[in-house]
C-alpha positions as CSV (number, residue, x, y, z in Angstrom):
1,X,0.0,0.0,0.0
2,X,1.6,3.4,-0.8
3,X,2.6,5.8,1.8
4,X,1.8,2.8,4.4
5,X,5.4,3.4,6.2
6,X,4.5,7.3,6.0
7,X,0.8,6.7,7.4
8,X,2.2,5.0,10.4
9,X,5.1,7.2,11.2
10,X,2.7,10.5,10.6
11,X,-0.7,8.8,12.4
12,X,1.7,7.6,15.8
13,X,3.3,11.8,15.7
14,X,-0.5,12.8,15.2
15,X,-2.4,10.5,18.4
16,X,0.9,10.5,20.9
17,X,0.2,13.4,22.8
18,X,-1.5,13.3,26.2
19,X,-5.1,15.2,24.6
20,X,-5.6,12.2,22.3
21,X,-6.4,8.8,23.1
22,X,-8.8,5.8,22.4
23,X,-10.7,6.0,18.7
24,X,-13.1,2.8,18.8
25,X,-16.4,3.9,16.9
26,X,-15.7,6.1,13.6
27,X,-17.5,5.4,11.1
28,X,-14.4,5.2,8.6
29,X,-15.3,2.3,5.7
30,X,-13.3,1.3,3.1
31,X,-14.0,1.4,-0.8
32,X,-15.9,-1.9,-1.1
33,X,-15.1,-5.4,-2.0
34,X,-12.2,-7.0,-1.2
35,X,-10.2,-3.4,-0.3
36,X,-8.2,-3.0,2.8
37,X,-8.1,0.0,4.7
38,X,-5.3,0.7,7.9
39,X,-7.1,3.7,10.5
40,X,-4.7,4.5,13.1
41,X,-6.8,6.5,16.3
42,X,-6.3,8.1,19.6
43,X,-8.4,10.0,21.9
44,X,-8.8,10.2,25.7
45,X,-11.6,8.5,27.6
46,X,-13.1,9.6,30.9
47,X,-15.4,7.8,33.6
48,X,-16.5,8.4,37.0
49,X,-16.9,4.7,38.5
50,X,-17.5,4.6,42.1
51,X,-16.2,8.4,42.2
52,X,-12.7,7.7,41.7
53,X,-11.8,9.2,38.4
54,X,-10.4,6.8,35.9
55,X,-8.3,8.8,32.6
56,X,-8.1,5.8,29.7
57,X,-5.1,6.7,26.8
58,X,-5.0,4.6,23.8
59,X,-3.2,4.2,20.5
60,X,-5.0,1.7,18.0
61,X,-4.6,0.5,15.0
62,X,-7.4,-0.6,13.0
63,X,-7.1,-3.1,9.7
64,X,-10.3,-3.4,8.0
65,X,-11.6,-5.7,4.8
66,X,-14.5,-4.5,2.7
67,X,-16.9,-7.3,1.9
68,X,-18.9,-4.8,0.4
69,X,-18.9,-1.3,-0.5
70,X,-21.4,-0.6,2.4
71,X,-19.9,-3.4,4.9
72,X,-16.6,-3.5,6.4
73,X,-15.2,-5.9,9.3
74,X,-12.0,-5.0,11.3
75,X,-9.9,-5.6,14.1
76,X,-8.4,-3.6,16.8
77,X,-4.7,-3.9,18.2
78,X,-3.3,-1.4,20.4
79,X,-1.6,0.1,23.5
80,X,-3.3,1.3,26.4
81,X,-2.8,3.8,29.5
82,X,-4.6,3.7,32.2
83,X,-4.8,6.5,35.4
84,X,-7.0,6.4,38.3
85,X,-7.3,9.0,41.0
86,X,-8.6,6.9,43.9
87,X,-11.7,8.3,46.4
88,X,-9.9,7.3,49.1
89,X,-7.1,9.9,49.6
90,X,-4.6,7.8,51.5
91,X,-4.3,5.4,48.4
92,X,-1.9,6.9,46.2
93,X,-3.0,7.5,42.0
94,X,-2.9,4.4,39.5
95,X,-1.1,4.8,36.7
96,X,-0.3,1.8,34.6
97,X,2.3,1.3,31.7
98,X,1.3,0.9,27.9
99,X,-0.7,-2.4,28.1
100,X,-2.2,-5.0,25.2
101,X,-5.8,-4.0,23.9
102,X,-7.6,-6.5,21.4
103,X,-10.7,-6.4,20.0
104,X,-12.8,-6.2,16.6
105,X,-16.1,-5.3,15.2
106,X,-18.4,-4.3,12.0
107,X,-19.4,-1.3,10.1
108,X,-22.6,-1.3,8.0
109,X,-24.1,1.6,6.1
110,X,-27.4,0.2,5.8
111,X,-29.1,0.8,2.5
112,X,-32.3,2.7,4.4
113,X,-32.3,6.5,3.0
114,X,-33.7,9.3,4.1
115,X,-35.1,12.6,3.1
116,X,-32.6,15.0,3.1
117,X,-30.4,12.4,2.0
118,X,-29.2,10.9,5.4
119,X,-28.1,7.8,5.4
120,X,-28.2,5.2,8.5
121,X,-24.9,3.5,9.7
122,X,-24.3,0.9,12.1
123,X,-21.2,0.2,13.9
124,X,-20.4,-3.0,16.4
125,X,-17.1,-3.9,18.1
126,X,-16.2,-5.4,21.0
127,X,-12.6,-5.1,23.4
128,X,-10.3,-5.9,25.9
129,X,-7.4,-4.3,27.2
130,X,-5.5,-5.4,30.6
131,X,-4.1,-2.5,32.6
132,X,-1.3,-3.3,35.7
133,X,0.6,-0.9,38.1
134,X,0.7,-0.3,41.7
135,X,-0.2,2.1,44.3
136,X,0.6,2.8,48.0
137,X,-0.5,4.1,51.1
138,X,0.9,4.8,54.5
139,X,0.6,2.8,57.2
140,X,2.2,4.8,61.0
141,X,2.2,2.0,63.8
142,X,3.7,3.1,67.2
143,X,7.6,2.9,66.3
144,X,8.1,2.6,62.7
145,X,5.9,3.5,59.6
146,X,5.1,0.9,56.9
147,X,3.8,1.7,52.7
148,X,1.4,-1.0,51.9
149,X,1.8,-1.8,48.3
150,X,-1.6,-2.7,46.0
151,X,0.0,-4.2,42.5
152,X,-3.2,-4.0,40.6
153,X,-4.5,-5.7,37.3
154,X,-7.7,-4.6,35.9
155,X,-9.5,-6.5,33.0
156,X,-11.3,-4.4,31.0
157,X,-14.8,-5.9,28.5
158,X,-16.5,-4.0,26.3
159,X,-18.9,-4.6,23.9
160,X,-20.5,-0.9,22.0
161,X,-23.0,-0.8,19.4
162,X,-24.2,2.4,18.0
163,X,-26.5,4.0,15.2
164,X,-25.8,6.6,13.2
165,X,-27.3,9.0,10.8
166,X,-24.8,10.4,8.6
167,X,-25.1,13.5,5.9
168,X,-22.3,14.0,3.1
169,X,-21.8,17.5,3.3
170,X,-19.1,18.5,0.0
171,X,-16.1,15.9,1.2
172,X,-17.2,15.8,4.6
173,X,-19.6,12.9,6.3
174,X,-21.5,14.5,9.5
175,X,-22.4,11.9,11.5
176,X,-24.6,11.7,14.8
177,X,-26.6,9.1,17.1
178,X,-27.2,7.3,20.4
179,X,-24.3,4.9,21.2
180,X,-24.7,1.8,24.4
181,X,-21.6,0.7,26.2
182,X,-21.8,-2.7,28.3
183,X,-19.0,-2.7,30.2
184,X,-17.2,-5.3,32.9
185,X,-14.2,-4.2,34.5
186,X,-12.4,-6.9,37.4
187,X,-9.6,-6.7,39.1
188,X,-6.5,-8.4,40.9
189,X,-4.7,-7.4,43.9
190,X,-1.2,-8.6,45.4
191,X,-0.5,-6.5,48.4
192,X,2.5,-6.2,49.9
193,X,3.8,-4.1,53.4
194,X,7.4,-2.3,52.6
195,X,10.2,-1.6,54.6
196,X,13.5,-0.6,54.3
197,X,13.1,-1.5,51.1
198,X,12.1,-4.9,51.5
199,X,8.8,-5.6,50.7
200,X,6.8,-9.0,52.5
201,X,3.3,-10.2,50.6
202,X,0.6,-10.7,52.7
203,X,-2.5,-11.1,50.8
204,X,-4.4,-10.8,47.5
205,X,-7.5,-10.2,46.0
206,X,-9.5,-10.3,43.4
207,X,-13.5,-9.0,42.2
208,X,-15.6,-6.8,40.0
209,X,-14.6,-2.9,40.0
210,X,-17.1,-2.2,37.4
211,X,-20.1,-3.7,35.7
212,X,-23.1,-1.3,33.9
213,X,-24.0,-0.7,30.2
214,X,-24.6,3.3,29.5
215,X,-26.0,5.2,27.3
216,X,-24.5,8.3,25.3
217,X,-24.5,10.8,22.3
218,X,-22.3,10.3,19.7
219,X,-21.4,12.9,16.7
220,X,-18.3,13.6,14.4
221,X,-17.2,14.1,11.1
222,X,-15.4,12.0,8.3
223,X,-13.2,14.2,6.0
224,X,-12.5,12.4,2.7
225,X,-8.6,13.2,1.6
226,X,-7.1,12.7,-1.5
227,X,-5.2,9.6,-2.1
228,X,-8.4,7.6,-0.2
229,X,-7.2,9.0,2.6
230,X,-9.9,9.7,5.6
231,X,-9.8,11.9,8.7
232,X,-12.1,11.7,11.4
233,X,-13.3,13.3,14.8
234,X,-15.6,11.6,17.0
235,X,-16.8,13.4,20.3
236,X,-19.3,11.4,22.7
237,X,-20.8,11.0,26.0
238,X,-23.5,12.1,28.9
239,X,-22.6,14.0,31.4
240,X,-18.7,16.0,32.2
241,X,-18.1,13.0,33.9
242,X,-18.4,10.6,31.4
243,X,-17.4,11.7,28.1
244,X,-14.7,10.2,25.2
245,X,-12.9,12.6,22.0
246,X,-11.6,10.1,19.6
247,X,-9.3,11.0,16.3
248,X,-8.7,8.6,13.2
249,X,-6.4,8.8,10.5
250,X,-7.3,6.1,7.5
251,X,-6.2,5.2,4.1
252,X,-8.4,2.6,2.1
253,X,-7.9,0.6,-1.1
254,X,-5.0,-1.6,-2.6
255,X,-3.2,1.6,-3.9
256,X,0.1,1.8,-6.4
């Protein structure tokens, strides 16, 4: 694929800053059957669970095959970047490394019209990703003062569908609709006490952090490039505590 090398090298400098993040649900299709398209996306994700405030980086890349010129099927590979700022203000704030997301889905733009000429489009995908790091806390006893270590792994499900309607507007596809998140979200705890740098284990546990499907507003645009090339915005939530900006940069087709 031409310019493939340059795509990568320009789409990693374009989604690596700390404002961009996670892309899951644009609407980007390819040019029909048998035509491969590469998307590379960022944004930055944002959820109150449980009031602790949970920041979720990401930088995907996303292969897609046209079966048809309306229906595409992908996959997801990426790095995630997880941060939480815990409730409890003894526990020091989460932040994990770049960890392993995998996932997939389909894109359909359903042959329903509209007056006005909107079209309908529906999107499906599902993912994992597996963020691990470790926070502290203090604990004073009468002579000495311990940090009790939490080494945390969280497992991350979830499955999105949305609807769109979508309006070509000169090289530009407006796009807008409701989008449903299920998520499931568990974790695993080894906890260790600390001192003198020498840390003892002492327990570990494991349970659900997270389990609830929502329901949000999606909107964005797709700008068509030349050289099949596709840029797109996605903005989404329900409330300023819950809310996701996504950015996608695509080429499509089996280009000289």
């Amino acid at each position: 694929m031409r310019n493939l090398f340059v795509i990568l090298v320009l789409g990693c400098l374009c989604i690596s800053t700390r404002a961009l993040a996670q892309s899951t649900a644009l609407p980007l299709l390819s040019h029909g059957n048998g035509d491969f398209s590469l998307s590379l996306q960022g944004g930055v994700v944002r959820n109150t669970l449980h009031q602790d405030r949970n920041d979720l980086y990401a930088f995907i890349a996303r292969p897609a095959l046209g079966l048809r010129k309306t229906l595409d099927i992908y996959g997801l590979v990426g790095l995630v970047q997880q941060r939480i700022r815990y409730a409890d203000a003894t526990l020091t704030a989460f932040h994990s490394g770049y960890d392993l997301l995998l996932g997939g889905g389909v894109s359909w733009k359903t042959p329903v019209r509209f007056p006005g000429a909107f079209s309908l489009m529906v999107v499906s995908q599902a993912q994992a990703f597996f963020p691990q790091g470790k926070s502290h806390e203090m604990l004073k006893l009468k002579t000495e003062t311990l940090r009790k270590i939490r080494q945390t792994r969280y497992t991350w499900l979830q499955f999105q569908g949305a609807v769109f309607m979508v309006k070509r507007l000169a090289f530009i596809d407006v796009f807008a609709g409701p989008e449903i998140m299920r998520q499931q979200v568990t974790y695993q705890v080894n906890i260790s006490l600390e001192q003198n740098q020498s840390a003892v284990p002492v327990n570990r546990l494991s349970g659900q952090y997270d389990l609830r499907t929502d329901l949000q507003l999606s909107a964005g645009l797709n700008a068509h490039l030349p050289g099949a090339y596709q840029l797109g915005l996605q903005i989404r939530g329900s409330n300023a505590n819950h809310f996701a900006v996504f950015i996608g940069l695509s080429q499509t087709g089996w280009l000289d």
